[in-house]
C-alpha positions as CSV (number, residue, x, y, z in Angstrom):
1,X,116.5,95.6,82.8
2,X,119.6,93.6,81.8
3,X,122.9,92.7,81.9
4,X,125.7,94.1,79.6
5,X,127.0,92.0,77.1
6,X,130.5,91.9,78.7
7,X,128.6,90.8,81.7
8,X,127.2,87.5,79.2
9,X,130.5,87.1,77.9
10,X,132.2,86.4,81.2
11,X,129.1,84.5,82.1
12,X,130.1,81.9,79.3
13,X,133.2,81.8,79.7
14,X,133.0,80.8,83.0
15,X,130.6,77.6,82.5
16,X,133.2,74.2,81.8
17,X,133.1,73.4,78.4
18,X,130.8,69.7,78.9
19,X,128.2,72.6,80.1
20,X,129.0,74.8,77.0
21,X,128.4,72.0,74.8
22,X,125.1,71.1,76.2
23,X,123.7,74.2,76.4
24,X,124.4,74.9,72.7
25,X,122.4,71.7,72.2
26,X,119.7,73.0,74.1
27,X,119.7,76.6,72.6
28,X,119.7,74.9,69.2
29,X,116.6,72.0,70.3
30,X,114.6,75.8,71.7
31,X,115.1,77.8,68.5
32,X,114.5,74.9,66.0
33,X,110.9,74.2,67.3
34,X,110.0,78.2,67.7
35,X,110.8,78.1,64.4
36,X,108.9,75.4,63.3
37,X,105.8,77.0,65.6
38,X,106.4,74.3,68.1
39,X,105.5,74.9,71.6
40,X,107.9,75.3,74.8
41,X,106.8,74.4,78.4
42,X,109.2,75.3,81.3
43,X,108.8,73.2,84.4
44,X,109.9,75.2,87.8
45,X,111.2,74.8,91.3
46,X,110.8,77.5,93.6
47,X,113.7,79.4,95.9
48,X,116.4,79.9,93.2
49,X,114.2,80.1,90.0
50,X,112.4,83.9,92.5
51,X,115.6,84.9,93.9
52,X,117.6,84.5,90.3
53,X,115.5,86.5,88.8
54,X,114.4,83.1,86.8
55,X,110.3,83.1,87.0
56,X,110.1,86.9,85.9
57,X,112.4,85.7,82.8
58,X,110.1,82.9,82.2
59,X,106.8,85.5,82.6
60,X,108.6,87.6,79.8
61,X,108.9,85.1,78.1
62,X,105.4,84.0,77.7
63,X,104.5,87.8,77.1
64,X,106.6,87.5,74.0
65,X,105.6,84.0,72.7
66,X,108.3,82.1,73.4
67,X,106.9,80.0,76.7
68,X,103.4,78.4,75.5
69,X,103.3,76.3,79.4
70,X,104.4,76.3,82.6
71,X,104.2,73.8,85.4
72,X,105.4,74.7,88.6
73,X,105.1,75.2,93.1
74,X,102.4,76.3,95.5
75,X,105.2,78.1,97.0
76,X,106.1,79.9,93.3
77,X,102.4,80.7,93.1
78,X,102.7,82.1,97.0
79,X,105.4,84.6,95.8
80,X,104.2,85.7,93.0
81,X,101.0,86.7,94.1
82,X,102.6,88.7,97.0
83,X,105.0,90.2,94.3
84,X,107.7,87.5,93.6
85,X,110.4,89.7,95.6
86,X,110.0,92.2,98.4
87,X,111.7,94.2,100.9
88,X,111.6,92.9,104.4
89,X,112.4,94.2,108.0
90,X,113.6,91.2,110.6
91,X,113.2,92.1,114.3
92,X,114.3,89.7,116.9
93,X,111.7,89.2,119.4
94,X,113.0,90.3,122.9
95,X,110.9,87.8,125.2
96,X,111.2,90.7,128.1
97,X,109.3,93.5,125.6
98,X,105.4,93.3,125.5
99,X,105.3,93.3,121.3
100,X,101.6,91.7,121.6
101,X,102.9,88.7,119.1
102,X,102.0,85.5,120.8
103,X,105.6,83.7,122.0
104,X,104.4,80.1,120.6
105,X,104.1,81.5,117.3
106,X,107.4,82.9,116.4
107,X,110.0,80.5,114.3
108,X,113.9,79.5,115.4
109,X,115.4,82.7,117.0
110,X,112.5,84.5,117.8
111,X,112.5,86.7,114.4
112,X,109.2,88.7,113.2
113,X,109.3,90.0,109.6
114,X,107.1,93.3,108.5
115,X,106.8,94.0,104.8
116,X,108.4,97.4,104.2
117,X,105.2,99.4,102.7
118,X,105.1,102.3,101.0
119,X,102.8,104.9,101.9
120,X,100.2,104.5,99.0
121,X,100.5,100.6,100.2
122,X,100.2,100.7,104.1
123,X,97.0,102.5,103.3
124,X,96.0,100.1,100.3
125,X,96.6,97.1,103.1
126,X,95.3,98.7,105.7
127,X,91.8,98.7,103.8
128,X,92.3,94.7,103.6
129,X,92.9,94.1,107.0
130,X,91.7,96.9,109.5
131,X,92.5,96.1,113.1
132,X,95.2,94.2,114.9
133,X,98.3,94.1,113.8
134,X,99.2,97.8,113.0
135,X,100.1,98.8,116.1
136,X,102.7,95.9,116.5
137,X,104.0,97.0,113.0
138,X,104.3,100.4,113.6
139,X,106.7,99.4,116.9
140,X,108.8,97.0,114.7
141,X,109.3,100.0,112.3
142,X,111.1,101.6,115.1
143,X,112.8,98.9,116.5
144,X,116.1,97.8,115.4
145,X,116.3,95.1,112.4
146,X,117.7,94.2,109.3
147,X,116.3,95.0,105.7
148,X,116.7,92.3,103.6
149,X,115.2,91.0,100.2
150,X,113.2,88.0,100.3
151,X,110.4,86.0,98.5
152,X,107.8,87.9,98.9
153,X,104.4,87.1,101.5
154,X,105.8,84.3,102.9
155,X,106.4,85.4,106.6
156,X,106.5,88.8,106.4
157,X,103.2,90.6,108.2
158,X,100.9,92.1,106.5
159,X,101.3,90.5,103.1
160,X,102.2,86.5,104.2
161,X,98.9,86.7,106.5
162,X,96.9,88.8,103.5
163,X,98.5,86.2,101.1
164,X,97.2,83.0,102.1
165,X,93.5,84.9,103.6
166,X,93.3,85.8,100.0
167,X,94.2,82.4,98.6
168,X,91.3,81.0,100.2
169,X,89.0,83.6,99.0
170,X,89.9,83.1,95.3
171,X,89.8,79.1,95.6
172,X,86.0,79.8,96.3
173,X,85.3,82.3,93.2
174,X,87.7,79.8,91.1
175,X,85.1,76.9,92.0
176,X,82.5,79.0,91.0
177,X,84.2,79.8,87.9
178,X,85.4,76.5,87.2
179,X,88.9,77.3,86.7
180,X,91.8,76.5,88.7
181,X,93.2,79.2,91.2
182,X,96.2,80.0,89.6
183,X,94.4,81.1,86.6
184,X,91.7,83.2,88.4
185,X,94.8,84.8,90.8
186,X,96.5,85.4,87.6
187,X,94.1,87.7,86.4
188,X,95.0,90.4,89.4
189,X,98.8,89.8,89.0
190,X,101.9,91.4,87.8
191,X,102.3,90.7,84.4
192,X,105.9,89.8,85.4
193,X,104.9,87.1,87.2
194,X,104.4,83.7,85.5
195,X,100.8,83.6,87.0
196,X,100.2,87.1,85.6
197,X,101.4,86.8,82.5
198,X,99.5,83.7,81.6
199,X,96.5,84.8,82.1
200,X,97.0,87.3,79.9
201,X,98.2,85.3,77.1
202,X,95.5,82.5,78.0
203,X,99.2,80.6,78.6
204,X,98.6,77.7,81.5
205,X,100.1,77.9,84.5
206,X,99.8,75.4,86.9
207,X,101.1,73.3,89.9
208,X,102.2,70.2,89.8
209,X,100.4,67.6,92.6
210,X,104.1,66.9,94.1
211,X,104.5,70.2,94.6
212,X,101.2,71.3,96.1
213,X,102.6,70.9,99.5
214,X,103.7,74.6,100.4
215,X,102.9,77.9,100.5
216,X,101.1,77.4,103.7
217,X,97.1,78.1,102.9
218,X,98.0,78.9,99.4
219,X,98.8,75.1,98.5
220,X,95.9,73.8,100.0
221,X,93.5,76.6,98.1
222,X,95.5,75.5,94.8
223,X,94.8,71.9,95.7
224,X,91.0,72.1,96.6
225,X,90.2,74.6,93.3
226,X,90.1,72.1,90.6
227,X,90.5,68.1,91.2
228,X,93.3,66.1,90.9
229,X,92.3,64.0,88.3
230,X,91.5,67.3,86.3
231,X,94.9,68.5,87.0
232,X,96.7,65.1,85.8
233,X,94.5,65.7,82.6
234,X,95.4,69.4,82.4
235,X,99.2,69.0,83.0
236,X,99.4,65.8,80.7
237,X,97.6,67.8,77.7
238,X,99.9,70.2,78.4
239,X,103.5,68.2,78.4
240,X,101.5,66.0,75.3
241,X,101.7,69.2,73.6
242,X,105.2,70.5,74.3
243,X,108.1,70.2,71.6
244,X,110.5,71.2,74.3
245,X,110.2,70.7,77.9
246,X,112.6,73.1,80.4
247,X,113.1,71.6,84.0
248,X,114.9,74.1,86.1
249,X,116.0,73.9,89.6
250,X,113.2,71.4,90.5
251,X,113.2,69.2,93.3
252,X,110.5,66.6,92.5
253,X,109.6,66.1,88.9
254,X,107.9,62.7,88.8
255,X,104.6,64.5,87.3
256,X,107.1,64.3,83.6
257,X,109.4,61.3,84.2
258,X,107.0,58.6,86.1
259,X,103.4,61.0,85.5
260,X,100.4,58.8,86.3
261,X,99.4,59.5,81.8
262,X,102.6,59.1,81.0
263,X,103.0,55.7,78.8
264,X,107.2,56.2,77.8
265,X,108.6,55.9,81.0
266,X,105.7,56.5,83.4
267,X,102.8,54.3,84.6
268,X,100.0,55.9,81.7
269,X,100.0,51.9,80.2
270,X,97.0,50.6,82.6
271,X,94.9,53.8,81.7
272,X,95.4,53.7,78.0
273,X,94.4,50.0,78.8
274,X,91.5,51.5,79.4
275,X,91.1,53.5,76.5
276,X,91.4,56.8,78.4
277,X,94.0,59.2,76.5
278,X,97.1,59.1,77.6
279,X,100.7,61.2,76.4
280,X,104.1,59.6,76.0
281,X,107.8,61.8,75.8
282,X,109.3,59.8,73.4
283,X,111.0,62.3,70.5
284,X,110.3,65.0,72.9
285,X,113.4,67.0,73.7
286,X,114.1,67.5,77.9
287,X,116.4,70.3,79.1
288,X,117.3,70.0,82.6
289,X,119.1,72.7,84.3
290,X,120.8,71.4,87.1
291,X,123.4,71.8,89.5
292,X,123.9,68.3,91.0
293,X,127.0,66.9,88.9
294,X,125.2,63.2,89.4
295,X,122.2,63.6,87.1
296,X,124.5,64.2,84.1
297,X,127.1,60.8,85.2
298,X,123.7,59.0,85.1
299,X,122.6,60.8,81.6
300,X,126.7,59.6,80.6
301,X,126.1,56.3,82.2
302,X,123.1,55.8,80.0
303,X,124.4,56.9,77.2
304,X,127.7,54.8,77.5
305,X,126.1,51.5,78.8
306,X,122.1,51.9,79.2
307,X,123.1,51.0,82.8
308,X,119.9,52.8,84.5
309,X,117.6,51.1,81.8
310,X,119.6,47.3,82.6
311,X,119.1,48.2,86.4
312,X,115.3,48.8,85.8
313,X,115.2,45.5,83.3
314,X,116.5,43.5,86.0
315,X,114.5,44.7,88.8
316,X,117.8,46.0,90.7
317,X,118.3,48.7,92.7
318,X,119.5,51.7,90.7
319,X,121.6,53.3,93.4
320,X,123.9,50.1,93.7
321,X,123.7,49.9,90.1
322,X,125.0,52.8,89.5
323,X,126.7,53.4,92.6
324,X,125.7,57.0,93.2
325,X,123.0,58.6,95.2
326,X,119.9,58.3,92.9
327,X,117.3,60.9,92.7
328,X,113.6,59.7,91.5
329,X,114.0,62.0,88.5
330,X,116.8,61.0,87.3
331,X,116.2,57.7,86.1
332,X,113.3,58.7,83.8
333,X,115.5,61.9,82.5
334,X,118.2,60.2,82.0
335,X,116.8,57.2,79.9
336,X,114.8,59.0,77.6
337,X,117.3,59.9,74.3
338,X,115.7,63.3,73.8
339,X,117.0,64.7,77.5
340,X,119.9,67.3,77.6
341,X,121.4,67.9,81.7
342,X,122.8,71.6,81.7
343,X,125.2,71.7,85.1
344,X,125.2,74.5,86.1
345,X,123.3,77.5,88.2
346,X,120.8,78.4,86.9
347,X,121.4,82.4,87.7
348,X,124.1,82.1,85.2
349,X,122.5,79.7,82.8
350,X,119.0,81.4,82.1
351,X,120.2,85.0,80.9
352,X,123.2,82.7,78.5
353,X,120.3,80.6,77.3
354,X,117.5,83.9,76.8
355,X,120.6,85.5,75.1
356,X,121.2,83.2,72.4
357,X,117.6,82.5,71.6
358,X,115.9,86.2,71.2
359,X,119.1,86.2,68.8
360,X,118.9,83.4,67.1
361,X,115.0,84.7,66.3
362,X,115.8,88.0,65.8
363,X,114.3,89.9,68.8
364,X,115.1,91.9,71.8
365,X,113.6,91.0,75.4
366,X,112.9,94.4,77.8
367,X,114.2,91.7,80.6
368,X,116.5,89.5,80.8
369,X,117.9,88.0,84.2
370,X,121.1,88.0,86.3
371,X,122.9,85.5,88.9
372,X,122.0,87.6,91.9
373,X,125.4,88.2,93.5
374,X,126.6,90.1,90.4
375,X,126.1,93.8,90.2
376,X,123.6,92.9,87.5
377,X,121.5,90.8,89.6
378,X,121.7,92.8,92.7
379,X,120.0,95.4,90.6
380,X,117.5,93.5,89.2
381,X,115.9,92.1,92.4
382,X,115.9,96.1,93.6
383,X,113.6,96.4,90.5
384,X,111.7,93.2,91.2
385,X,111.0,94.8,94.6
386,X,109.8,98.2,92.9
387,X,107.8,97.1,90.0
388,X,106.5,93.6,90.7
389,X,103.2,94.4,92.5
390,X,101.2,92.2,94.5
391,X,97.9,91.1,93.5
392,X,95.4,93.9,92.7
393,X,92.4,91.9,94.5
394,X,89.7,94.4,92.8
395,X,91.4,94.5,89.4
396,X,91.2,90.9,89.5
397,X,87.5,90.6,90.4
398,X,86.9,93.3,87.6
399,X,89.2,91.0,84.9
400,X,87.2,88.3,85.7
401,X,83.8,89.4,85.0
402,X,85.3,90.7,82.0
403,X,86.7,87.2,80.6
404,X,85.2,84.6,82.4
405,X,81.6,83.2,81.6
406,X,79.7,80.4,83.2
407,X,81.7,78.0,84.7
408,X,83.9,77.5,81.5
409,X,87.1,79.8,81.0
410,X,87.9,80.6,77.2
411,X,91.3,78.8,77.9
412,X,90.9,75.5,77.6
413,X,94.7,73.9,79.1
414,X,93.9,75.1,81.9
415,X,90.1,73.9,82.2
416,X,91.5,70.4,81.2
């Protein structure tokens, strides 16, 4: 699954040429530490990275060695576990009709989603979660709606409800394990899902703590699994490690730029202070692909005047400094001399960037992602839909007897 060159081509030449420039940068910074067996951790938002295509890119990417981290959402972890993508049907709730689904409980305009199952699935789920429920989805089925592609689970009946039911389970057989619940989910998963993938390659994969809030039960199961000092230490050893660090469509990203081990531009000083081991991002290289035009006049700013460094100095407000809206992230991004901005979307920017690198290095990718309102990207998220699978929950259990001993996992990011 990928797009035609001529569909690349006119990718490229569409991007302005400050965005060009940049991204040669960045495709140069990527292939000069694979090279040099460095490592590469990619640092994800949710909504665009699953509906571009973006987080199965990045879980080919680990399959083939050219990922070695990723931090990312509750949410991401959500979707992936309920297959990244899937095909919904959206009934509007007539408050006249009897449908058995409790008024009080619907969202804005009355809209209930059912996950369009095949056969060999309705009976798979059906086996998960026997009783209520299939009669009302058997009605919707006949009632009229629209099919639409979404991120998967989420709140589609049955596999948003089984979703975040399961979530819970796992947090309590990850305890018992020791290991944090995206690993242990992982082992069930699509490997074509970031989650799935890593725990195949014994590649961490883990959330952030400002982007535990979401997914519903699924963030809270991820935040309860392992602690949060142990997931500081696991996502610090991580980032310490990284040559290159990817930030793509991400909202909050304070865990890299103001991280509580961070010593460069973060607040790690007081616990090195106290001899505990801290990381610092100085001579690391940070790609951020972005689509707000303001992180990269503050990156210019920086660069021309150290204006957001003066600000901070000074003790003055950075907005009125630099007399733009300021986002948290970008003052640590844009200070630190290895950073890169990329404007631009990142459905056009990921497949230009995957490109250049398998052919810089010589090798051919089976996937390789699409802006999704291309031909190219319509057809991969049909593909997502038919061969990303949700979580296997008894192929899980089975992997983990197999690879998991004690209370100790034999991969050690992720155990911290």
């Amino acid at each position: 699954m990928r797009p035609s060159d001529d569909a690349i081509a006119q990718l490229r030449a569409a991007l302005p040429s400050s965005t060009q420039e940049h991204l040669k940068q960045a495709i140069a910074r990527i292939v000069s530490a694979k090279r040099k067996g460095g490592r590469v951790v990619v640092v994800t938002g949710s909504g665009p990275n699953l509906h571009e295509g973006v987080t199965t890119q990045i879980a080919e990417l680990i399959r083939h060695g050219l990922v070695d981290g990723v931090i990312t959402s509750s949410a991401v972890v959500a979707h992936e576990m309920a297959g990244t993508l899937d095909r919904v049907k959206r009934v509007r709730i007539d408050p006249e009709e009897n449908y058995g689904c409790p008024a009080h409980l619907l969202p804005r305009g009355r809209v209930f989603e059912i996950t369009a199952l095949s056969d060999a699935q309705r009976l798979d789920m059906e086996g998960e979660i026997p009783g209520g429920g299939w009669d009302l989805y058997d009605r919707l089925q006949k009632a009229p709606g629209t099919l639409v592609i979404k991120a998967a689970g989420n709140m589609a009946w049955p596999l948003g409800l089984r979703t975040e039911r399961l979530a819970q389970e796992i947090r309590n057989a990850a305890n018992q394990y020791g290991v944090s619940l995206e690993h242990f989910a992982g082992l069930g998963a699509s490997p074509m899902t970031m989650i799935g993938a890593g725990a195949r390659k014994g590649v961490p994969v883990l959330v952030s703590i400002p982007q535990l809030v979401g997914g519903g039960a699924v963030g809270i199961s991820i935040g309860d699994s392992i602690s949060i000092a142990r997931r500081s230490r696991s996502i610090a050893e991580m980032l310490s490690d990284a040559d290159v660090i990817i930030e793509s469509a991400i909202a909050l990203s304070q865990e890299i730029h103001d991280g509580p081990l961070e010593t460069y531009t973060g607040h790690g000083i007081w616990t090195g202070w106290d001899r505990l081991k801290t990381y610092s991002l100085e001579g690391k290289t940070i790609i951020r692909i972005d689509l707000d035009p303001n992180l990269e006049r503050a990156w210019e700013m920086e660069r021309q005047d150290a204006n957001v460094q003066e600000a901070i100095d000074k003790g003055l407000p950075k907005t009125k400094r630099t007399g733009m809206p300021f986002r948290m992230e970008m003052s640590g991004f844009a200070r630190l001399e290895g950073s890169i901005p990329v404007t631009g979307d990142i459905g056009a920017i990921w497949p230009l960037m995957v490109c250049a690198v398998e052919e810089e290095l010589g090798m051919r990718l089976d996937f390789v992602c699409a802006p999704q309102e291309t031909d190219d990207g319509k057809r991969m998220r049909d593909w997502i839909v038919e061969e990303v699978a949700y979580i296997d929950r008894r192929g899980m259990y089975e992997a983990a007897q197999r690879t998991l001993t004690g209370s100790r996992t034999a991969n050690s990011s992720i155990d911290g």
